[in-house]
N, C-alpha and C positions, 0 to 999 in steps of 0.2 A: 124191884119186883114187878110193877105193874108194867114198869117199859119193855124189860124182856116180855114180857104175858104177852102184851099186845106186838110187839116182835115180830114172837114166834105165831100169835093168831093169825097174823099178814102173811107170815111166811107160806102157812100151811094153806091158807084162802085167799089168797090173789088172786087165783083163776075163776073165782066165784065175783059173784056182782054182789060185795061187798061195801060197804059205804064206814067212813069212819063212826059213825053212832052204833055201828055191828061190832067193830074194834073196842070200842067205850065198854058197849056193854059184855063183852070177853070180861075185860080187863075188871069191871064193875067201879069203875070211873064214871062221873059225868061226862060228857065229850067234852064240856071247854075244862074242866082240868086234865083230862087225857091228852089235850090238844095243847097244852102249855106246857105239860110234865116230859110231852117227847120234843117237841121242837127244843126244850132245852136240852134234853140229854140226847139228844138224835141230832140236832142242825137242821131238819126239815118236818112237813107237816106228817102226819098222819094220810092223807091223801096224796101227798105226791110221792109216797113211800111203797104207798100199795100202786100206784102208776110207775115208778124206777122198776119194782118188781116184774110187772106185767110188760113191760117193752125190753127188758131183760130177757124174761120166758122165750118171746115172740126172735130176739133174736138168737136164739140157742134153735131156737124147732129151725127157723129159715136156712139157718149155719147146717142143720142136718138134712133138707130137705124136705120136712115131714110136711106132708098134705097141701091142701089147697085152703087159700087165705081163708073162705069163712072155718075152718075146722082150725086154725090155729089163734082166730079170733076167738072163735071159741071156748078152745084150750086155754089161755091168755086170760081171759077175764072181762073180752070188750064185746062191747053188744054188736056190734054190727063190721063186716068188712072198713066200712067207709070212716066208721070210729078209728079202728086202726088204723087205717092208713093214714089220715090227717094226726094222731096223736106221734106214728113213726116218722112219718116226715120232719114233723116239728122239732122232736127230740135228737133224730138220728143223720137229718139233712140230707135222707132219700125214701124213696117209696119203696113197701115192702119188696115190691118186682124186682126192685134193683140190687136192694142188699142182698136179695136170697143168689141173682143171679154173681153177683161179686164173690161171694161170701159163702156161698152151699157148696153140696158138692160138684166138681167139677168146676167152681168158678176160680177168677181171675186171683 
């Protein structure tokens, strides 16, 4: 019960500047039982749960073309252009510019 809870509270807040202690208290978990209760029934943390989500989003909007990088930052959940881009790189093994142009409309 509390793992779906907090879940579905990431699912619907990812795009918010949310922090796992916001997740905790959804669920009315302390955050280190919250934080042991998913990474066992999930396989990962609490935070990099709500970052999978959030570079997810980022590449659905780039795949449609929608806006300009700080307004999908935005959208997303990450504070600044330059958040994003080093968090997509890391994850994705290119810079926003490059998936959207690969990847969006009209790309390769």
């Amino acid at each position: 019960v509390f793992i779906s809870r907090a879940h579905r509270f990431i699912f619907h807040n990812f795009h918010r500047p949310i922090q796992v202690a916001d997740v905790a208290e959804a669920t009315g978990l302390p955050v280190r039982s919250l934080s042991r209760r998913f990474a066992r029934a999930i396989g990962t943390t609490v935070a990099h749960e709500i970052f999978r989500l959030r570079v997810a989003h980022v590449q659905r909007l780039l795949r449609q073309g929608r806006g300009k990088l700080r307004q999908v930052a935005s959208l997303s959940g990450f504070s600044s252009v330059e958040h994003l881009s080093r968090c997509f790189l890391r994850v994705v093994g290119q810079s926003p510019g490059e998936y959207r142009r690969r990847h969006g409309p009209g790309g390769a």
